[in-house]
C-alpha positions in Angstrom: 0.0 0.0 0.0 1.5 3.4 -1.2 1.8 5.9 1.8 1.7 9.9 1.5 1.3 12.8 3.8 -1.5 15.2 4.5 0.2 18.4 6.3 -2.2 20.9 7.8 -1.3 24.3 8.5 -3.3 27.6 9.5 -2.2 30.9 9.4 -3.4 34.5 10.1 -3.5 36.8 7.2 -5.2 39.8 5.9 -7.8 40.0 8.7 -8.6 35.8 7.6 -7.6 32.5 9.1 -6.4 30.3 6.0 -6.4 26.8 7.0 -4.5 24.5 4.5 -4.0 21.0 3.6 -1.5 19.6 1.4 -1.1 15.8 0.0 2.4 14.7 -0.4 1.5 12.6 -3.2 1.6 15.6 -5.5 2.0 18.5 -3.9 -1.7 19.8 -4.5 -2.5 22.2 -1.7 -6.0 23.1 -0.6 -6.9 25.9 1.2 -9.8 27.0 3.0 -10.8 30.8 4.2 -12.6 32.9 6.6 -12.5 36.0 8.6 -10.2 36.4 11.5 -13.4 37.6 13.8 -14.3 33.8 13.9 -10.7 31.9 14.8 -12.5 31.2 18.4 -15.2 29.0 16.5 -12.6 26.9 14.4 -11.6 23.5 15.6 -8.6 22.6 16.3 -9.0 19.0 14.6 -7.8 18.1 11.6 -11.3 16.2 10.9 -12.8 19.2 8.5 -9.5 17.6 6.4 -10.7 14.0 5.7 -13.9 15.1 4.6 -12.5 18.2 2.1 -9.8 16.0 0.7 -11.9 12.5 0.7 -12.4 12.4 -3.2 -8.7 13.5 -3.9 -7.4 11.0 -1.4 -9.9 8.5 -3.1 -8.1 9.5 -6.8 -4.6 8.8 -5.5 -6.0 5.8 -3.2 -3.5 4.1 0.2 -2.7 5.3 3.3 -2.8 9.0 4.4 -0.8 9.8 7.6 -2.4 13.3 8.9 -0.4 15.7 10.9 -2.7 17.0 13.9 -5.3 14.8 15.9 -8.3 13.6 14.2 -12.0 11.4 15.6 -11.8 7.7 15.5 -15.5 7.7 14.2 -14.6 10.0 11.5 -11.9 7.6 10.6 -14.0 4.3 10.5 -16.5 6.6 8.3 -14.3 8.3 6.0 -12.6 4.9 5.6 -16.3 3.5 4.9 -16.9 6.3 2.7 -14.1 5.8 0.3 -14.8 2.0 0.2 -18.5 2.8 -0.9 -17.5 5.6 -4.0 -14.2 2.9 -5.2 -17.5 0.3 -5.3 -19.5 2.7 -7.2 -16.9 4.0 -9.5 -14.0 1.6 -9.2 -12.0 3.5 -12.3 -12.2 6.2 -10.8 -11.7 6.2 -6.8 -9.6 3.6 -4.4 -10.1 2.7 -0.9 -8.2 4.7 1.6 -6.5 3.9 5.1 -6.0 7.5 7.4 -3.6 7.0 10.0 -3.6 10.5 12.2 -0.6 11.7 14.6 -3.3 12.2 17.6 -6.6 10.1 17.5 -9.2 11.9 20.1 -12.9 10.6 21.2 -15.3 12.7 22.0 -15.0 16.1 22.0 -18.2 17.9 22.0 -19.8 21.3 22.0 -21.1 22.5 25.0 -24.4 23.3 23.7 -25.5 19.6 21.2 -28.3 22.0 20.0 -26.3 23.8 18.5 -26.5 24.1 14.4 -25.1 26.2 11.7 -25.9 25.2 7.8 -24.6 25.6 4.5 -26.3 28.2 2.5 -25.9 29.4 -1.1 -29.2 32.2 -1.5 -30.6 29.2 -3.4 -34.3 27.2 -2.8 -32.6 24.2 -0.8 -30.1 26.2 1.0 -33.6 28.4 2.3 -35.8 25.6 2.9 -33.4 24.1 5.5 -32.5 27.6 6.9 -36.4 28.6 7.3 -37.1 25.1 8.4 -34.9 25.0 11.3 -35.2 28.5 12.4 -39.2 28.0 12.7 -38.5 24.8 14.4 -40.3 23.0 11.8 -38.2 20.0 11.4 -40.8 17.4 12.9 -37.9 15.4 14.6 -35.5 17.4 16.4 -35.4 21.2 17.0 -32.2 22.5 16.3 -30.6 26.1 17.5 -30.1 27.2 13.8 -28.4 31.0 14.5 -25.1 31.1 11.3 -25.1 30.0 8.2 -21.7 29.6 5.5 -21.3 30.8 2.3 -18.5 29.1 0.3 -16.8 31.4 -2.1 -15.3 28.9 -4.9 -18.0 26.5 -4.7 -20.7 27.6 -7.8 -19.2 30.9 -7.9 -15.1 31.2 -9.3 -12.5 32.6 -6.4 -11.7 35.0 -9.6 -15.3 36.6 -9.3 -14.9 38.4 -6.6 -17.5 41.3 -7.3 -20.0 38.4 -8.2 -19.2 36.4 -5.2 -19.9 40.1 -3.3 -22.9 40.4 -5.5 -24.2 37.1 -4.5 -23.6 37.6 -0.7 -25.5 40.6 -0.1 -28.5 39.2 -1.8 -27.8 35.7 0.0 -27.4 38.1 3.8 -30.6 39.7 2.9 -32.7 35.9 3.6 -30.5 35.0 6.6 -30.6 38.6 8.4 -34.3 38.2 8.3 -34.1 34.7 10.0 -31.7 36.3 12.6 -28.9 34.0 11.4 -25.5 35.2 11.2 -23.6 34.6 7.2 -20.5 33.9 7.6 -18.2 34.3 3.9 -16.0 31.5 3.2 -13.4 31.2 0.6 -11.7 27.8 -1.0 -9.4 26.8 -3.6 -11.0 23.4 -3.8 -12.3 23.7 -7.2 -8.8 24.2 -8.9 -8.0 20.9 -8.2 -11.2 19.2 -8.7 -12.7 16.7 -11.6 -16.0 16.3 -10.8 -17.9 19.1 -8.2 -21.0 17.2 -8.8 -19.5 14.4 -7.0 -17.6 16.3 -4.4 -19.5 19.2 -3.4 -21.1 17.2 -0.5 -18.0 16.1 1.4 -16.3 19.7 1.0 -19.4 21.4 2.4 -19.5 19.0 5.3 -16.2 19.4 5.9 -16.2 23.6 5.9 -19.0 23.4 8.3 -17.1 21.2 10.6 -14.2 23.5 10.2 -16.9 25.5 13.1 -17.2 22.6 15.5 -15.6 24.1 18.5 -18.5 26.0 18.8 -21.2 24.1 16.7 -22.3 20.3 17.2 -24.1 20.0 13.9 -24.0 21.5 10.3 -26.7 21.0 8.3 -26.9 21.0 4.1 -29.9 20.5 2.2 -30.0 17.6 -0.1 -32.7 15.7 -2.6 -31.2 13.4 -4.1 -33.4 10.2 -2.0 -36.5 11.7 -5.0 -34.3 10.4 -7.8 -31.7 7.5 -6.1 -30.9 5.6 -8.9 -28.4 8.8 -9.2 -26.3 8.5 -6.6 -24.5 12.7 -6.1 -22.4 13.9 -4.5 -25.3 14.1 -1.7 -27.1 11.3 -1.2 -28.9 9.4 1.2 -25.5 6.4 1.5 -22.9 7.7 1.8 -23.8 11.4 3.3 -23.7 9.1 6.6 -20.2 8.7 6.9 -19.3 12.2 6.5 -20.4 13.1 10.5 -18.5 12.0 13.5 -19.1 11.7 17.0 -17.4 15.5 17.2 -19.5 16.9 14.7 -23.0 16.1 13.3 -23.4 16.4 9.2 -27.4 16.4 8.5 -27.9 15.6 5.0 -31.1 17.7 5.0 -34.4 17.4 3.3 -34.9 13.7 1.8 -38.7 13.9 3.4 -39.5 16.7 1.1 -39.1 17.3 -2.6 -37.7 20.3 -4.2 -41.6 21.6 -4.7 -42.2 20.8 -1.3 -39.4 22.9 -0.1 -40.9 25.9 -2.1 -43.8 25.6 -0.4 -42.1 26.2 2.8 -40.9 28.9 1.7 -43.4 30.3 -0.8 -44.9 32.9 2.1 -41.0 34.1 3.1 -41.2 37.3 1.2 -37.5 38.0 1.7 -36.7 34.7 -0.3 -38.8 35.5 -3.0 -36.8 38.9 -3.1 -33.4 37.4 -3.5 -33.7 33.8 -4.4 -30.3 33.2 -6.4 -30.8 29.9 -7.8 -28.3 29.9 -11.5 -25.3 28.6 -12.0 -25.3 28.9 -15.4 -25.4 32.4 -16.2 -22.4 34.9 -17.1 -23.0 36.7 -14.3 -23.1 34.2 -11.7 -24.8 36.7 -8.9 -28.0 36.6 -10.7 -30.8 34.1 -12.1 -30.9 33.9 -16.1 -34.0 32.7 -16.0 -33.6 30.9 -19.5 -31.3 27.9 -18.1 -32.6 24.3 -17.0 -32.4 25.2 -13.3 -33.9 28.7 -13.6 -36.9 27.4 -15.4 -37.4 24.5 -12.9 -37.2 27.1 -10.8 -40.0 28.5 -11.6 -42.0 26.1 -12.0 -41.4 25.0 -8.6 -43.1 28.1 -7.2 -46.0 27.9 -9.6 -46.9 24.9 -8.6 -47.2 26.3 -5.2 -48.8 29.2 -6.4 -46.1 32.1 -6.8 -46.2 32.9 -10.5 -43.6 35.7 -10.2 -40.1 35.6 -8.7 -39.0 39.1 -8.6 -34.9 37.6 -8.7 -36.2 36.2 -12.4 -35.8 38.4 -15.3 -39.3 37.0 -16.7 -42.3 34.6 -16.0 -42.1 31.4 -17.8 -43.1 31.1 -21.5 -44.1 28.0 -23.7 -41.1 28.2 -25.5 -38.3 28.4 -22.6 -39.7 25.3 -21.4 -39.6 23.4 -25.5 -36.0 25.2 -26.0 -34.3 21.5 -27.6 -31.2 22.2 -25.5 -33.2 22.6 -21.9 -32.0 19.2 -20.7 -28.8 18.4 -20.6 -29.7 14.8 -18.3 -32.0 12.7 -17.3 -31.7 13.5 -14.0 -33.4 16.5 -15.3 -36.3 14.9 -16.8 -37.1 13.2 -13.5 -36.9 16.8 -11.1 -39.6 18.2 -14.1 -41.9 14.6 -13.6 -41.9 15.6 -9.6 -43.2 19.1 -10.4 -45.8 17.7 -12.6 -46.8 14.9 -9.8 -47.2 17.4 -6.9 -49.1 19.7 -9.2 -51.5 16.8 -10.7 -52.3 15.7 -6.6 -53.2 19.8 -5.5 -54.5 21.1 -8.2 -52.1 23.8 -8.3 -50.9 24.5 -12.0 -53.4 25.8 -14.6 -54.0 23.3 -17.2 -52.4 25.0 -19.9 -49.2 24.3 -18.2 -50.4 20.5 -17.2 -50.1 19.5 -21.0 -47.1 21.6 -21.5 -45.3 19.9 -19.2 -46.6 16.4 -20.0 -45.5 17.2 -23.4 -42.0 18.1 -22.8 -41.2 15.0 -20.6 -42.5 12.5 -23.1 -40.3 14.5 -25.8 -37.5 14.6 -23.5 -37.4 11.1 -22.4 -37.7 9.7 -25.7 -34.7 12.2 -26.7 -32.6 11.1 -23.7 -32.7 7.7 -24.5 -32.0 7.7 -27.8 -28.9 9.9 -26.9 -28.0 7.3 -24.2 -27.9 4.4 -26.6 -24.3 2.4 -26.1 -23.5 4.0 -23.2 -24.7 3.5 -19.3 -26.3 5.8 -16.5 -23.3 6.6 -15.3 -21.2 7.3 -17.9 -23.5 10.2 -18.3 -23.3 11.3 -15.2 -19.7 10.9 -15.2 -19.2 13.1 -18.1 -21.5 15.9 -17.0 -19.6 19.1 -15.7 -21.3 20.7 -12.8 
C-alpha cells in the first residue's frame, strides 16, 4: 500500500484565518478561508481535512498519515466512505486507510443543539435555513443562528464582485431569520474533476471546520426523489461524512424540491433574493432561461407564486420546448416531480399540465435515444457541474 502525507497548517493573514492542507502525493494544496473575527469557532482538529480531501485521497488511493489529531469515528466513516464511492466508481476512486498523529474521542460542544448550515441564497439552502429557524423539522429542534457561504463552490474565487454580489442578496434571507452569514473562501475547485460528486464532502467538511462551537451542520440535499443517481449528496454515503465531534445532517430527503418551495413560498424575503443559477455569465443573478432557472420557476408555480422578482421574466411555452433545456436525465425526472405534486393539488393551470406532460415524453424519448451504447453513469460521469 502506497503511503503519503496530508500536512495541515493555519495561518493569520489579511484579517482571515487560512487553513491549508497539502497531500504529499503531488504536492496539491488546498486551502480553505474565513475571517479572523471567527478563529474562536474553528476547531482545532484536523477532521474538517478527511472530509474536504476524501475524493482527492480516493483518486490517488492508500494510506494517508495526517499531521494533527483527528476522531476515531470519522476515521472508520471516512474509511467506509471511500470503500462505498471505489464500489460505485471503481475506475475512478480507491479505498483509503487515514492514520492520524493524535486520535481523540469525544470532544463535543457545550451546547448539542447547537446548528449552523450551508447556505448558497438558493431554494434548498432556504428551505433548511427557514425550516430550522421556525423549528419546523418534525424530529429534532435545532438552535439554527449562522449560516456559511463558500466562495469557490458555484461561484469562481476570480469573481470576486460576483461572489460580493451574490452575498449581499444571499445576507438579505439569513438577516431576516436572525442567522448570522459567515463568507467562506476555498481553492478546492482548482483541483477538482468532478464538483458534482464532491460538493457534498467539502461542504461537510467547511462546516465542521466550526465545530468548536457548533455540534451540527446541516446541508440540504434531494437526491433520496431520484436515487438511482447517486450525487455527490445522497442518502448512502452522506452518513459517513459526521462523526461523533460533529453532526453532518444531510437535510431534506422527506421533502421534494416543490415541497421545499412551499415552505418557503410565504418568506417574502426569499422570493426577493432567491439566487438559484449557475449557469449564467453573471453568476450573482438568475438567467431565468437555463434548465435550473426554469425548474425554478415552475417549482413556485406549482405552489402558487407565479412571479419571482430575482427572475428576469415569468415562464413562457417556449423556454420550457427550447431543444437544449435538458442536458440529463436527472433533469427529466426533477420536471416529472413538479408535474406529480401539481396533478395531486390542483395547483398549476391546465395549460401548463399538457405543457409539461408534453416536454417529458419528448425529452425522455430524446434522452434515451442519446443514451444508446452507453450507461447511467457514464452520463453522469461526463457531466460538468
Amino acid at each position: 500500500m502506497s503511503i503519503y502525507n496530508v500536512t495541515v497548517t493555519k495561518i493569520k493573514i489579511q484579517n482571515k484565518i487560512k487553513i491549508s492542507a497539502k497531500i504529499s502525493a503531488d504536492n496539491s494544496e488546498f486551502w480553505v478561508s474565513v475571517p479572523e473575527k471567527y478563529e474562536q469557532w474553528l476547531t482545532d482538529l484536523s477532521d474538517p481535512w478527511l472530509n474536504i480531501l476524501a475524493f482527492p485521497m480516493m483518486k490517488i488511493g492508500g494510506r494517508f498519515n495526517i499531521n494533527g489529531a483527528v476522531s476515531q469515528s470519522l476515521i472508520d466513516n471516512i474509511e467506509m466512505f471511500s470503500a462505498i464511492w471505489s464500489i460505485w466508481c471503481p475506475e475512478q476512486y480507491k479505498p483509503i486507510k487515514i492514520v492520524p498523529e493524535k486520535i481523540v474521542s469525544i470532544v463535543r460542544t457545550p451546547d448539542e443543539n447547537k446548528l449552523i448550515s450551508a447556505f448558497s441564497g438558493g431554494l434548498d439552502a432556504a428551505y433548511t435555513a427557514y425550516k430550522y429557524k421556525n423549528n419546523l423539522n418534525g424530529v429534532r429542534k435545532y438552535d439554527l443562528d449562522a449560516a456559511v457561504m463558500i466562495h469557490g463552490a458555484d461561484i469562481p474565487l476570480a469573481e470576486t464582485q460576483q461572489f460580493n454580489d451574490a452575498f449581499k442578496y444571499a445576507k438579505n434571507m439569513t438577516d431576516d431569520l436572525k442567522i448570522e452569514l459567515i463568507p467562506a473562501q476555498t481553492n478546492y475547485r482548482e483541483y477538482s474533476d468532478n464538483w458534482s460528486f464532491e460538493f457534498g464532502s467539502v461542504i461537510s467538511g467547511v462546516l465542521s471546520l466550526f465545530s468548536k462551537k457548533y455540534a451540527a451542520g446541516a446541508a440540504s440535499d434531494d437526491s433520496v426523489h431520484h436515487f438511482e443517481t447517486p450525487w455527490g449528496m445522497n442518502p448512502i454515503s452522506d452518513w459517513y461524512l459526521k462523526s461523533d465531534v460533529f453532526n453532518f445532517i444531510s437535510d431534506g430527503h422527506n421533502h421534494s424540491r416543490t415541497e421545499r418551495a412551499q415552505f418557503v413560498s410565504k418568506w417574502q424575503a426569499c422570493l426577493d433574493n432567491l439566487r438559484d443559477c449557475w449557469r449564467n455569465e453573471d453568476k450573482s443573478k438568475n438567467c431565468g432561461k437555463c434548465e435550473k432557472c426554469v425548474r425554478t420557476k415552475l417549482n413556485f408555480m406549482a405552489v402558487g407564486v407565479n412571479h419571482l422578482p430575482t427572475m428576469p421574466n415569468d415562464l413562457t411555452k417556449e423556454e420550457l420546448h427550447r431543444k437544449d433545456l435538458i442536458q440529463m436525465n436527472l433533469n427529466v425526472i426533477y420536471f416529472e416531480e413538479i408535474l406529480k405534486f401539481a396533478k395531486q393539488n390542483n395547483s398549476l393551470p391546465k395549460y401548463w399540465y399538457q405543457q409539461l406532460d408534453d416536454c417529458i415524453k419528448v425529452w425522455k424519448q430524446s434522452r434515451n435515444k442519446k443514451r444508446h451504447g452507453h450507461s447511467f453513469w457514464w452520463h453522469v460521469r461526463h457531466f460538468k457541474f
